[in-house]
PASEBA-1860 file (N, C-alpha, C; in nm, 3 decimals):
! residues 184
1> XXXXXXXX> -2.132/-0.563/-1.025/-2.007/-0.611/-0.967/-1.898/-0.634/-1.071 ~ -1.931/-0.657/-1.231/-1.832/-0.652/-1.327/-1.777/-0.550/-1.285 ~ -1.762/-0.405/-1.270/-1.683/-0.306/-1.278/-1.594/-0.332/-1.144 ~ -1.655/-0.362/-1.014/-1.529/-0.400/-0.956/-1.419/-0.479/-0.995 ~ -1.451/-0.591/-1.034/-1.351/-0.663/-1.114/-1.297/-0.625/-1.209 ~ -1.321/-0.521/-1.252/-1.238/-0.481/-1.421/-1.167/-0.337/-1.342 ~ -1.226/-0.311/-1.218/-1.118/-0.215/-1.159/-1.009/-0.248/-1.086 ~ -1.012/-0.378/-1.014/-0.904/-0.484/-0.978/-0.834/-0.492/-1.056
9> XXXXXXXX> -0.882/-0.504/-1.189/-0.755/-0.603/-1.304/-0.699/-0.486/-1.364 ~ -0.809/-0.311/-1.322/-0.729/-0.265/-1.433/-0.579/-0.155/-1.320 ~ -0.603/-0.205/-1.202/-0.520/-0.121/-1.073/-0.406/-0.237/-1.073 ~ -0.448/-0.343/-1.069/-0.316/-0.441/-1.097/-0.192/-0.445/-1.204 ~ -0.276/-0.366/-1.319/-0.224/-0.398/-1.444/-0.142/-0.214/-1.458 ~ -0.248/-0.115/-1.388/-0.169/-0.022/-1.383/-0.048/0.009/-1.316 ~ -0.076/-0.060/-1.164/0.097/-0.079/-1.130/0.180/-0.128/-1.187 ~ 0.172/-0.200/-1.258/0.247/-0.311/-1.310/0.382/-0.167/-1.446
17> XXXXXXXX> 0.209/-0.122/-1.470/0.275/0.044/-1.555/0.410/0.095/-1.509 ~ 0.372/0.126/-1.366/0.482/0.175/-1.272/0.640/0.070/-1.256 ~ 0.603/-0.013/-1.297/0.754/-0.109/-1.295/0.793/-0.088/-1.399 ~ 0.708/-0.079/-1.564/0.755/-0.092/-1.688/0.635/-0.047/-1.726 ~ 0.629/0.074/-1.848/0.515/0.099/-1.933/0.475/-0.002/-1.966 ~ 0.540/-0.077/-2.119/0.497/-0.135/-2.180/0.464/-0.287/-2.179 ~ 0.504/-0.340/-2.085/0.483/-0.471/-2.018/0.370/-0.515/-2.012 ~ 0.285/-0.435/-1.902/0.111/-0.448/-1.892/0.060/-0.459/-1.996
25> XXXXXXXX> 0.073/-0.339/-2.105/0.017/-0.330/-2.218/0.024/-0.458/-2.328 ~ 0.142/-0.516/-2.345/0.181/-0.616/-2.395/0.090/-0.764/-2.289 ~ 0.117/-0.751/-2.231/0.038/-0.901/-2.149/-0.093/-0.871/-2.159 ~ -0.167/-0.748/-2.136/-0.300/-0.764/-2.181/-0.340/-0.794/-2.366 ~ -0.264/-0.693/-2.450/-0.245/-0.793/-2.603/-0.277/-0.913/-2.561 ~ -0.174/-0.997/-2.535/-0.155/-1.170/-2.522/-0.276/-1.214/-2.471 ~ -0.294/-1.142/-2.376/-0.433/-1.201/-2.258/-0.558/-1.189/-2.385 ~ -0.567/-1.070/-2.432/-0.698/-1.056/-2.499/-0.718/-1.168/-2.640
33> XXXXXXXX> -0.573/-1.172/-2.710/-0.559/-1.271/-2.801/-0.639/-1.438/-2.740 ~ -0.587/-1.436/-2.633/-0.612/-1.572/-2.594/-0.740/-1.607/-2.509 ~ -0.812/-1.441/-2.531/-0.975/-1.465/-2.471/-0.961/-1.478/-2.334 ~ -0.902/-1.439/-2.239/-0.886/-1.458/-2.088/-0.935/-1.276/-2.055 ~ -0.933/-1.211/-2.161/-0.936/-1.045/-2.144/-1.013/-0.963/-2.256 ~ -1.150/-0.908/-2.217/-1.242/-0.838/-2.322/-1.212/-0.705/-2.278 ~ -1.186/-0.643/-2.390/-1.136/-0.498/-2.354/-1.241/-0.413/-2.383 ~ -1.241/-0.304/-2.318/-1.381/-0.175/-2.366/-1.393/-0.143/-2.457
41> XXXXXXXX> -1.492/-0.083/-2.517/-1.534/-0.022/-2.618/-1.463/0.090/-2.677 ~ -1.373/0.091/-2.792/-1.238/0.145/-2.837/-1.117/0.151/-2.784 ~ -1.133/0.048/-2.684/-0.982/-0.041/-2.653/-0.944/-0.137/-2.712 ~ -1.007/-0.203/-2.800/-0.980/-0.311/-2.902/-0.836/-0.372/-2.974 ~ -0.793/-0.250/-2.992/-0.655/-0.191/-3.106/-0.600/-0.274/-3.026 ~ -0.553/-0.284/-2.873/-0.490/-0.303/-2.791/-0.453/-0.466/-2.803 ~ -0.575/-0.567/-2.799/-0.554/-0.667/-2.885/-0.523/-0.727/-3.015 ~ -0.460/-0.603/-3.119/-0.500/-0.662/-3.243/-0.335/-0.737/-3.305
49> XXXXXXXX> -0.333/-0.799/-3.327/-0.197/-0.802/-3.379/-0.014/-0.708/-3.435 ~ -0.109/-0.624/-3.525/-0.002/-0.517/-3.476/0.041/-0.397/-3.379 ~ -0.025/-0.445/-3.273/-0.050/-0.353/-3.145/0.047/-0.484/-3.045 ~ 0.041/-0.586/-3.053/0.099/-0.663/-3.012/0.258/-0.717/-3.117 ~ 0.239/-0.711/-3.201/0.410/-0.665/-3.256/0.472/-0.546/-3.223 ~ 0.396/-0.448/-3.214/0.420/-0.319/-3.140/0.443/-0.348/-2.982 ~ 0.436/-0.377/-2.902/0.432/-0.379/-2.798/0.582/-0.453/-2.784 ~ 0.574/-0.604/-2.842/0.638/-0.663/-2.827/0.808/-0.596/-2.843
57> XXXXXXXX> 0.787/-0.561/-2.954/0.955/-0.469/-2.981/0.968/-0.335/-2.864 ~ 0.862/-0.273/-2.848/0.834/-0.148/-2.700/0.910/-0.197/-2.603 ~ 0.789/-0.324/-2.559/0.852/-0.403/-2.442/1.031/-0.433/-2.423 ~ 1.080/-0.479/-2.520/1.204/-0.526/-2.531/1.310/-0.412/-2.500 ~ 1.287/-0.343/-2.575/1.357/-0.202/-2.615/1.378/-0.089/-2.466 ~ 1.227/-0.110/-2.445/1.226/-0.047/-2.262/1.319/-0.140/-2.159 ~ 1.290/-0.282/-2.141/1.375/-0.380/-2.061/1.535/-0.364/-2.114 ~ 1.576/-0.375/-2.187/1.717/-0.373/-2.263/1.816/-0.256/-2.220
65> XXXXXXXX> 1.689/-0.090/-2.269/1.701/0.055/-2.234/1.743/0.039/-2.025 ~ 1.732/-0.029/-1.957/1.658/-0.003/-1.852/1.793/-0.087/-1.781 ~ 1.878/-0.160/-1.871/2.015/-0.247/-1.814/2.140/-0.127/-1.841 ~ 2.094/0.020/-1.911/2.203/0.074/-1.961/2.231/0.192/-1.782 ~ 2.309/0.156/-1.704/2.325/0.288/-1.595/2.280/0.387/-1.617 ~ 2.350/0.491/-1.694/2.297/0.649/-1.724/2.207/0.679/-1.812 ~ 2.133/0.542/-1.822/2.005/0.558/-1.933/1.900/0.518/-1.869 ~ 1.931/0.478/-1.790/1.788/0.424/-1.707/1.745/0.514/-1.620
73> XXXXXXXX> 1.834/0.616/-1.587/1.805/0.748/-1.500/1.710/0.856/-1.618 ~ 1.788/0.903/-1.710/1.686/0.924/-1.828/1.589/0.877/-1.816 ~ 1.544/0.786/-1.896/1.408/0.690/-1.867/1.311/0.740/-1.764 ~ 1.415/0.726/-1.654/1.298/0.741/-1.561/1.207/0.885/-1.568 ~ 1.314/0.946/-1.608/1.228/1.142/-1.577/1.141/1.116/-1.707 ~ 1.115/1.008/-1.830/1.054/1.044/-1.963/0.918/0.955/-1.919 ~ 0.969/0.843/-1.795/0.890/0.744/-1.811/0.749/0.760/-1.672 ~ 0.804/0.899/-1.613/0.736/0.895/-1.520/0.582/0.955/-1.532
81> XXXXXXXX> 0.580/1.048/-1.628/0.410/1.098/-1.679/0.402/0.992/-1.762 ~ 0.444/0.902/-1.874/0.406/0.795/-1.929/0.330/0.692/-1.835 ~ 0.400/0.596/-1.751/0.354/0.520/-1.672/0.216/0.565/-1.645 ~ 0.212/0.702/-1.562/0.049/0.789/-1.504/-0.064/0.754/-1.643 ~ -0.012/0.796/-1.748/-0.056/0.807/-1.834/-0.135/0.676/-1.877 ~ -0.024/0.549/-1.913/-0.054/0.426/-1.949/-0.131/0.337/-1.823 ~ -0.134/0.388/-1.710/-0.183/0.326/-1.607/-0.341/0.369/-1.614 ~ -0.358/0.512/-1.686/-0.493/0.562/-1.670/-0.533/0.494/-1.794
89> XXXXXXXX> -0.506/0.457/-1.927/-0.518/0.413/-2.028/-0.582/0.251/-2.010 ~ -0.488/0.161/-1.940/-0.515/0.023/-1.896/-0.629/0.008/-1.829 ~ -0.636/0.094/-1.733/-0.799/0.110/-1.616/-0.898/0.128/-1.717 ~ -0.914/0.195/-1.811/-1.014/0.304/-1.884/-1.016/0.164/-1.978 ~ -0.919/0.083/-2.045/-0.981/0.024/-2.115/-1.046/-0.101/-2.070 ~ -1.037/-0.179/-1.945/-1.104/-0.215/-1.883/-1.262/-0.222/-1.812 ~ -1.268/-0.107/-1.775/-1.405/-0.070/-1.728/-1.503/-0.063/-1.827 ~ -1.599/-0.115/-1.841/-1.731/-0.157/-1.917/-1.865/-0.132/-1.812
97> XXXXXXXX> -1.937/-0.146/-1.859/-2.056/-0.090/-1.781/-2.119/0.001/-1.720 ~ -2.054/0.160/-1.693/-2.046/0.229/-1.638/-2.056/0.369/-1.714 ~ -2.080/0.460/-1.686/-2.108/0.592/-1.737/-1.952/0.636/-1.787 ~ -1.935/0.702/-1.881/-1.780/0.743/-1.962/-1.717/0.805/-1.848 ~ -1.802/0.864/-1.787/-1.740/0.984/-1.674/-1.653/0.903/-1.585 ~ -1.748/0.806/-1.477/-1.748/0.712/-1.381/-1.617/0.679/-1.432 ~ -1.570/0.600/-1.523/-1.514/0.527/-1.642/-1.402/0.577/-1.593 ~ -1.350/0.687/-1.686/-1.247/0.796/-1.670/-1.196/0.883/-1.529
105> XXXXXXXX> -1.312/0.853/-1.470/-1.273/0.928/-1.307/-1.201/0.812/-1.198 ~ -1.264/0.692/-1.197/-1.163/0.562/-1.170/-1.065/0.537/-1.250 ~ -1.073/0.555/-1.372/-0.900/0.502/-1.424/-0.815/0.644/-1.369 ~ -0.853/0.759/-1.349/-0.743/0.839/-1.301/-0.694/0.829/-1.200 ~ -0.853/0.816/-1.107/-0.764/0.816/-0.928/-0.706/0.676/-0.918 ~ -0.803/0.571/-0.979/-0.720/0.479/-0.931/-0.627/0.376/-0.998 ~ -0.595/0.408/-1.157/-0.521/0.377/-1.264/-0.405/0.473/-1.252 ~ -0.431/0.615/-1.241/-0.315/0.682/-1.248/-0.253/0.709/-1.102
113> XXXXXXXX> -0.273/0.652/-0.993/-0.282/0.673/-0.887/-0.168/0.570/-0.867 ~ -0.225/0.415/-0.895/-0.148/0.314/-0.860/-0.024/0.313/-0.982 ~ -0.014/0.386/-1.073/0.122/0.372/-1.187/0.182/0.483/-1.126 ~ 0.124/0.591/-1.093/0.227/0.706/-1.050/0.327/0.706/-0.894 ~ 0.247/0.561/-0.795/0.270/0.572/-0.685/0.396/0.466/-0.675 ~ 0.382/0.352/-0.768/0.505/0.221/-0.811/0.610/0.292/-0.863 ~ 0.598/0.400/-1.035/0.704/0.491/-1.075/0.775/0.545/-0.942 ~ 0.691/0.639/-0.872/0.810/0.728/-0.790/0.903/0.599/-0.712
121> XXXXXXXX> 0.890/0.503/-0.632/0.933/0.448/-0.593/1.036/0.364/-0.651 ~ 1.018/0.338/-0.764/1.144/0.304/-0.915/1.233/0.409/-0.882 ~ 1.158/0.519/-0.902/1.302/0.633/-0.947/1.370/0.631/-0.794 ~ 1.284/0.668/-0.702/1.347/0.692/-0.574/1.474/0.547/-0.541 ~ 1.421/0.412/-0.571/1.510/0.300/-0.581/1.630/0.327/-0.631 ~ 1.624/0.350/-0.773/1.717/0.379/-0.883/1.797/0.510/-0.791 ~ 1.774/0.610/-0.791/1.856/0.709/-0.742/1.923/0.691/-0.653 ~ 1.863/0.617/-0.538/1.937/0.562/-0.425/2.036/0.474/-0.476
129> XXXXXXXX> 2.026/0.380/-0.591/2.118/0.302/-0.623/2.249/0.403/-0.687 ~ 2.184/0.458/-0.758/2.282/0.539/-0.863/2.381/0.634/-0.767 ~ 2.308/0.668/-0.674/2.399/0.789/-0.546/2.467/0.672/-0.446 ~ 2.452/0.563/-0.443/2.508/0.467/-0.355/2.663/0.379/-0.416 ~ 2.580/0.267/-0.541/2.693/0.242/-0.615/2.731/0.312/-0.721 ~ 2.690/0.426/-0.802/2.739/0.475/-0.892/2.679/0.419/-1.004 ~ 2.558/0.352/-0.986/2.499/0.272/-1.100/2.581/0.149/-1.090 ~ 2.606/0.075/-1.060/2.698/-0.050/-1.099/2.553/-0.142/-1.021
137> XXXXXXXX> 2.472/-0.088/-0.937/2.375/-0.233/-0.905/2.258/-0.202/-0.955 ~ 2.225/-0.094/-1.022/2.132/-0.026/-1.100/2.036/-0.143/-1.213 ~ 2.140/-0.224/-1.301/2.083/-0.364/-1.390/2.011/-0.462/-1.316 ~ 2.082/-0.492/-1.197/2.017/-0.606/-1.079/1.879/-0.538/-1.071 ~ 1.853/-0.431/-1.013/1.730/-0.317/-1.011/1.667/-0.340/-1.119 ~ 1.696/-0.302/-1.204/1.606/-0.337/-1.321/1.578/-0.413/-1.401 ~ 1.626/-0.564/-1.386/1.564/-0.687/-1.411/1.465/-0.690/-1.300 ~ 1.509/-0.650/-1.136/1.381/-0.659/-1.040/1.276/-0.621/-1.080
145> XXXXXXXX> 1.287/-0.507/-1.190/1.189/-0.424/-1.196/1.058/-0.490/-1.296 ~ 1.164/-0.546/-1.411/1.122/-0.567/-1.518/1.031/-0.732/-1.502 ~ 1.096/-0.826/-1.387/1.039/-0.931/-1.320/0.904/-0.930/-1.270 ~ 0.875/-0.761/-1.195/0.781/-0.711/-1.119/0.641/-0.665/-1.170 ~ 0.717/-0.612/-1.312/0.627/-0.585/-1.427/0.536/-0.683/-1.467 ~ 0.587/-0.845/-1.482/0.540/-0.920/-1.555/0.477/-1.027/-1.460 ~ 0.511/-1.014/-1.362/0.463/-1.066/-1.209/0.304/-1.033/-1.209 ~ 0.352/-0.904/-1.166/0.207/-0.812/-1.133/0.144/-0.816/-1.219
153> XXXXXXXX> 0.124/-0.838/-1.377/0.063/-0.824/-1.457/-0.015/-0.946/-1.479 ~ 0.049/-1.073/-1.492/-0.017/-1.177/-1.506/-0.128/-1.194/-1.395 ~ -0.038/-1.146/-1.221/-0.132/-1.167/-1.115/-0.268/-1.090/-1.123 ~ -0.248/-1.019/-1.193/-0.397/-0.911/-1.225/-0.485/-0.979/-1.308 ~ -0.423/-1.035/-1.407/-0.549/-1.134/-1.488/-0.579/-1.230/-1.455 ~ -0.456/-1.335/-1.351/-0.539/-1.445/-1.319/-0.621/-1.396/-1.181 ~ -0.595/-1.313/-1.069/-0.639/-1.326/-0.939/-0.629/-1.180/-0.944 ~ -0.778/-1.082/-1.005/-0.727/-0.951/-1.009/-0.771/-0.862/-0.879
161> XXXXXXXX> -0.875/-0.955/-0.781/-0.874/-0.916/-0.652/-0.744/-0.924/-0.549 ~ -0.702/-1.011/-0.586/-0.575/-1.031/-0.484/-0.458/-0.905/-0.516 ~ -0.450/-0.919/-0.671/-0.332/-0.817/-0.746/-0.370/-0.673/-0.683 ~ -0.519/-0.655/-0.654/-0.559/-0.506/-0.620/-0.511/-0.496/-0.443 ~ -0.553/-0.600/-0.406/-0.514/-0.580/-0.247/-0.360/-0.539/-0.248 ~ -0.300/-0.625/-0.299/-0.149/-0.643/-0.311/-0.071/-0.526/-0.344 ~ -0.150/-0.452/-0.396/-0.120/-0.342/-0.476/-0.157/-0.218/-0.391 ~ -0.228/-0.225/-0.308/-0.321/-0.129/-0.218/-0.221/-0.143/-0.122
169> XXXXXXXX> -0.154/-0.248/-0.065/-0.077/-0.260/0.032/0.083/-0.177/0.061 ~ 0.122/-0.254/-0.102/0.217/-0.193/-0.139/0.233/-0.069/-0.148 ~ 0.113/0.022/-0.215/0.112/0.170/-0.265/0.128/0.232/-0.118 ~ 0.062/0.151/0.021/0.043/0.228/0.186/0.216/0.236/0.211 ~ 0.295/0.106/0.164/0.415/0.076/0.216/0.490/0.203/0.124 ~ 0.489/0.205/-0.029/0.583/0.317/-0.064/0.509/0.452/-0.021 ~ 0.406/0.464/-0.002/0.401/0.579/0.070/0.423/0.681/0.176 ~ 0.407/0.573/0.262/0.485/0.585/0.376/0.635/0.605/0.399
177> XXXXXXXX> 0.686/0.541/0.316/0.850/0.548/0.337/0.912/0.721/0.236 ~ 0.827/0.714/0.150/0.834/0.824/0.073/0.802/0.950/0.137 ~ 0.711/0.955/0.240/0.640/1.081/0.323/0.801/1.059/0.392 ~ 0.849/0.906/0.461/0.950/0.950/0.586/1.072/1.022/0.517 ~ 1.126/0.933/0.371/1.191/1.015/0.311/1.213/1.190/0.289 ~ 1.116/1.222/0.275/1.104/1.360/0.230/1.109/1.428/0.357 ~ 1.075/1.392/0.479/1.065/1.449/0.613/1.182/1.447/0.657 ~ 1.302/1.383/0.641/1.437/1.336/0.711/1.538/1.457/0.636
END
């Protein structure tokens, strides 16, 4: 039953991807520093101090990047295989107990699944903003975003069953609107 739980915390932490790469990554640092979070076997780095000065300046630099209008549209097209990417990364370093395969076949479907399914819904947000006001409510958006990041992330380490439901819910809700989107 460990691996359910480390697939909760690591689907929580991968959406969280989908609001902001580097956010998750950074709160699990902190988390692991402070022993609330044992990471897998050559996920380690992830806790070490300069992985967490690293993060920390990432983190900033992405949130900051993400208040600029015509840069946050950028972003998004650079940030959208990243997120997939870092969402499958967070799951994978999570999961312990389990065969490498097992391991790697849950952090994709369901690490890169839940970062790739939060991203589209960013960009689709953002675009709608950007084709609506011209970017002028685009910053409001992305403090939401960047709020959402750090929301979801903590909720994954303290309550990472709930963060997974929450997250399962959410992924049915942008999906859905995204299928009606594309159909209209």
């Amino acid at each position: 039953m460990d691996w359910l739980l480390s697939l909760c915390l690591g689907i929580g932490l991968s959406a969280a991807c989908g609001f902001r790469v580097f956010v998750p990554l950074l709160v699990m640092s902190i988390a692991s520093h402070c022993g609330y979070l044992s990471l897998g076997h050559g996920f380690q780095w992830i806790g070490s101090w300069p992985a967490t000065a690293a993060l920390t300046v990432a983190t900033a630099v992405e949130i900051v990047a993400y208040l600029v209008p015509w840069l946050d549209n950028l972003l998004d097209a650079a940030a959208s295989p990243i997120a997939v990417m870092a969402g499958i990364i967070v799951t994978a370093s999570l999961i312990t107990d389990v065969s490498p395969l097992l391991r790697w076949s849950m952090a994709v479907i369901a690490g890169g699944s839940a970062a790739g399914i939060v991203q589209a819904a960013t960009v689709s947000l953002r675009g709608a903003s950007s084709a609506t006001t011209a970017g002028v409510a685009n910053p409001v958006i992305s403090i939401g975003e960047s709020i959402a990041a750090f929301v979801t992330s903590a909720l994954a380490i303290v309550v990472p069953l709930l963060a997974a439901l929450a997250v399962l819910l959410l992924c049915i809700v942008i999906v859905r609107r995204l299928i009606r989107l594309s159909a209209a």
